[in-house]
N, C-alpha and C positions, 0 to 999 in steps of 0.2 A: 654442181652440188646445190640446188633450187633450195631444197629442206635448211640445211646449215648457211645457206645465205639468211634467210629469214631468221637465225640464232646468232647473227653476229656479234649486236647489242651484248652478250654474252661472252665472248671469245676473243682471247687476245693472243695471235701470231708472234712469236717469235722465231724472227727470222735470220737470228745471226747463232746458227750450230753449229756446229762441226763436229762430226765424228773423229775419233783413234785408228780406228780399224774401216779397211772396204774389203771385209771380210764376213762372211755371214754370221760361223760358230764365232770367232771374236767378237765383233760389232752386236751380236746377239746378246751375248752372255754379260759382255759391258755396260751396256744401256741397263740391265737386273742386277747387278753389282756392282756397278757405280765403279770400275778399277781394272786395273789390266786383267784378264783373265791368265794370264802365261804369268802373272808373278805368283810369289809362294801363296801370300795369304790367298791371292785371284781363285788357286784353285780348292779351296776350304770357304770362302767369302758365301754368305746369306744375300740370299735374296733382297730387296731394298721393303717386300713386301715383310720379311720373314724381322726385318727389324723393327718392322711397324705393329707386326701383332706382337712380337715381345716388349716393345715400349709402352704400349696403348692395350695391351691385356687385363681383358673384362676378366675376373677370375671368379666360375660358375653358369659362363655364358654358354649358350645353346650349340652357337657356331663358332668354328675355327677362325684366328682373327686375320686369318693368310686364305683368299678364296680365289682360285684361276677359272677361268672360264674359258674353253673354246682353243686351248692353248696348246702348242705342238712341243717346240725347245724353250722348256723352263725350268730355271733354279730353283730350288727348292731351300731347304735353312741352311745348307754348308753345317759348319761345326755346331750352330745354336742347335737346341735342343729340337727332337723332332715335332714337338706338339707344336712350332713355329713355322713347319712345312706346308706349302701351299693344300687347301682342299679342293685336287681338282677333278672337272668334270665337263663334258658337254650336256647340256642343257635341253631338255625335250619337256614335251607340254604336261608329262606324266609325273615330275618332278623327279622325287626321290624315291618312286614306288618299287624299284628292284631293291630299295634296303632294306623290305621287309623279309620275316622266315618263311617261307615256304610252310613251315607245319605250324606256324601262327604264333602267335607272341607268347601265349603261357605256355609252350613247350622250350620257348627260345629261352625266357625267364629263368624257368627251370636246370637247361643245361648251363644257363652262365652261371647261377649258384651253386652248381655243381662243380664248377669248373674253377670259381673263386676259391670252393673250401679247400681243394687239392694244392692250386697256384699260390694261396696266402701264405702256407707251409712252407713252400718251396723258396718264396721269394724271398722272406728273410737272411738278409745276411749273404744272397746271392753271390755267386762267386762273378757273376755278369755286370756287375757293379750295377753304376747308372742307366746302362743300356738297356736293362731290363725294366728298370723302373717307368722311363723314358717310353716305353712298346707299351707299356700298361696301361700307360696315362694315355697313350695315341687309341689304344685298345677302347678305352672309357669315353671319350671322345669320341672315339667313330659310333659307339652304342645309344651316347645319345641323342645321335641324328634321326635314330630311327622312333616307328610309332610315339612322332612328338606333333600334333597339328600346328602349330606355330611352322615349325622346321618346313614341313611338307606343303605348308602354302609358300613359305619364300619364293619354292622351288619352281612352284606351279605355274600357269599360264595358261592361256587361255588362246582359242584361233583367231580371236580377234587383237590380241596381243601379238599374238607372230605376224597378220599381216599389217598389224602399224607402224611394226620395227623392221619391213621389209622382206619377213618372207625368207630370211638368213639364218646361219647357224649364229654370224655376229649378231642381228637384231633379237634373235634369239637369248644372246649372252646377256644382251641391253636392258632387256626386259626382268631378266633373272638379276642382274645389278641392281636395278631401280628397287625390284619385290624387295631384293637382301636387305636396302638401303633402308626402305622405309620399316621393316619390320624390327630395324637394328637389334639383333640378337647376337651382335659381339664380331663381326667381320668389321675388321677396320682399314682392310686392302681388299683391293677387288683388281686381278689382272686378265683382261682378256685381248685376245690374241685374234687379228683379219693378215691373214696369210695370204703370199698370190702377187707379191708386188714387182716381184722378180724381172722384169720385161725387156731381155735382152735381145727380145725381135719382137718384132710389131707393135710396137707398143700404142700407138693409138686404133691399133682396131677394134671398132665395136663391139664387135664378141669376145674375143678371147682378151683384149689386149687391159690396159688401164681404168678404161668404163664399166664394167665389169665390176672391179673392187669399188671405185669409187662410190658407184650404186649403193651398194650394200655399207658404205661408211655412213656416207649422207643420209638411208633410211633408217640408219640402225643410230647413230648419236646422235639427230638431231630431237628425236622423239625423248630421249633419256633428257636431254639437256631441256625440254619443254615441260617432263613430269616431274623432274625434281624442282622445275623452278614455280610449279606450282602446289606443290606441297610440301605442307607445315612441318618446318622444322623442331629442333627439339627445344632448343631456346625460342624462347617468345618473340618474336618479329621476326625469328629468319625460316628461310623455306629450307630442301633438303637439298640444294644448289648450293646456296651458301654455306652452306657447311660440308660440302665435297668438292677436294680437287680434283678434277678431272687434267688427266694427260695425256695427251696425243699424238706420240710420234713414231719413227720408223728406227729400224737400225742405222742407215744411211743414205746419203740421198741420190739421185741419179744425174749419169753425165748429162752438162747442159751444151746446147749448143746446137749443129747438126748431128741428127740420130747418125747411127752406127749402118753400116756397109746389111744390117739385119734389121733396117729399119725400126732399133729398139735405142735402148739405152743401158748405160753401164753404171756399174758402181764407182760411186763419188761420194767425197769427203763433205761436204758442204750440205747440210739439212736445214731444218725447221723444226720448229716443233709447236704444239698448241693446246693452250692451257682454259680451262673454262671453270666457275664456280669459287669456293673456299675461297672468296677474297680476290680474285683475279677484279681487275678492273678491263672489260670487255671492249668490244669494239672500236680495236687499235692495231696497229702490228708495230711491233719493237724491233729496231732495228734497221738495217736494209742491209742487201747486197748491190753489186753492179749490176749496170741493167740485164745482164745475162742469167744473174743467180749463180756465178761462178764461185764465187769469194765476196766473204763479208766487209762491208764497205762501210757501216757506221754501226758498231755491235750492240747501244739503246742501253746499254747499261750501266752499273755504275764498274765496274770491273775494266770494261774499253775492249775489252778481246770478246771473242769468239766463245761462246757459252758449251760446254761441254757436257758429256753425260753425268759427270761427279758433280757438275754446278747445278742441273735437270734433279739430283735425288739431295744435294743439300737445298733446293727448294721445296720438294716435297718433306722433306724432315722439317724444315722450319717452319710452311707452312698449319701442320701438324703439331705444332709446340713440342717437338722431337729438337734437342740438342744436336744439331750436327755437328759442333766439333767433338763429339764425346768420342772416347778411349778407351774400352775396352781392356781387361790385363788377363782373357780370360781361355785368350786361342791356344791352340795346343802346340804354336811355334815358342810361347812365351815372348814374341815380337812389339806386341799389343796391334788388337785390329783397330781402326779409325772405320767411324763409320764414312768419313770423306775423307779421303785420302791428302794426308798432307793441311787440314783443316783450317791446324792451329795457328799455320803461318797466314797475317795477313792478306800476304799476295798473291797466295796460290786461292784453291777455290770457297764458292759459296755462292747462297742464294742470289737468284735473279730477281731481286726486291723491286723491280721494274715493271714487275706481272700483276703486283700490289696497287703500284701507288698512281 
């Protein structure tokens, strides 16, 4: 990865993970909910994204504050309300031009005021409770993505944009990040998804095998990580790197050792993960394993174990001035949801303040 070598300065490796699950839908769904998925709340639990735009919600902003990009299997807000559900989308250089009406805005105008005077009636006093209120607000929302030019350039891109981020649907995502980022109209999560890691035969062939994805990483992050760090952030001396945290990692990591009887590799417990920008102090890796990358052998942090997905999303909540130990009383087990499981007690988890300092 040529590109993201030249971004090291930037990037700081942590290398002592470990996943829960080497299971794809678990391991999947865990690393976006930060918690078992097979427990009660696991399967009601928001997104990590979906906590971020109800904590950090711009209230009158353009855009959703939950944005996916490029994304296959993802959580959406669980029990929070739906206007916290991810806005997602693949990404094409036309932007957001299929959101327009076919018979053009002042007929569109027209039938939605049609359409309020009959539904205003209605909705009062709704026997649909919140739920309906909830569709209205998501309703109003999605209306006003449309003929906004602000919105429709985030979106937009250009062909010389696609081939600097590689020519991908992820360098593609990268670029539609950056646009979002810098236009900030109220996304304050951005999740995109490079699928394809799967490699339980061949894994170093050229074509088909791990060079392949990695291409398309190295072309598509390392260009993101070069344009936010040269443009002007919203605070006075910081650029728009220092004021996003970038995250980087996988569900789980692959067996090490010698490849498999399919010349690939299998699911394993032991990852990495890799963090860039909002404060990361760059050009280090935290942690180590043994020389094989089997199991974590000096975990870099102040905790001493094995850094976990619920430690990975109370970093991004703290980094975010997000409360991670906060409690909730508002789930519909009457349980209280934790946005990190287990928070309050010292010794279980919390940020990797190691990424900081």
């Amino acid at each position: 990865m040529p590109n993201l070598a030249a971004q090291l300065d930037k990037i700081a490796i942590l290398r002592s993970v470990q996943a829960w699950a080497a299971v794809h839908s678990l391991a999947q769904t865990w690393t976006q909910i930060a918690r078992n998925p097979a427990a009660a709340l696991g399967k009601i639990s928001p997104n990590i994204g979906a906590v971020v735009a109800l904590e950090k919600e711009v209230h009158g902003a353009k855009l959703p504050g939950f944005i996916a990009l490029n994304t296959g299997t993802i959580v959406g807000s669980g029990y929070f309300d739906s206007r916290y559900a991810p806005f997602g989308l693949v990404p094409n250089q036309n932007g957001l031009s299929q959101s327009a009406h076919p018979d053009g805005k002042a007929k569109f105008d027209t039938r939605i005021q049609m359409l309020d005077a009959l539904d205003g009636g209605l909705r009062a006093d709704s026997p649909l409770g919140s739920e309906a209120d909830s569709m209205g607000a998501f309703s109003e929302q999605a209306r006003g993505l449309m003929y906004d030019s602000a919105v429709d350039a985030a979106f937009k891109f250009t062909a010389d944009d696609h081939g600097k981020y590689g020519a991908s649907s992820f360098g593609d995502s990268c670029v539609v990040a950056r646009n979002v980022l810098k236009a900030n109209l109220g996304a304050r999560y951005i999740q995109i998804q490079l699928g394809g890691w799967d490699n339980h035969q061949n894994i170093y062939d050229t074509t088909r095998g791990i060079y392949p994805r990695a291409r398309q990483l190295d072309s598509g992050l390392a260009p993101l990580l070069a344009d936010l760090a040269a443009t002007p952030g919203v605070a006075s001396g910081k650029t728009l790197l220092d004021e996003t945290l970038i995250v980087c990692m996988g569900e789980f990591g692959r067996t090490v050792g010698n490849v498999n009887n399919q010349a690939g590799r299998d699911h394993f417990l032991q990852q990495f993960a890799v963090f860039a920008g909002g404060g990361t102090r760059g050009g280090r890796a935290i942690g180590s394993t043994n020389e094989t990358g089997a199991y974590t052998a000096d975990p870099g942090w102040e905790r001493n174990r094995s850094a976990r997905p619920e430690d990975i999303a109370a970093t991004i909540y703290s980094a975010l001035g997000i409360d991670w130990t906060t409690v909730r009383h508002d789930d519909p087990f009457g349980r209280g949801f934790e946005y990190v499981p287990f928070a309050a007690s010292e010794d279980a988890y919390g940020p990797v303040n190691a990424v900081f300092e």
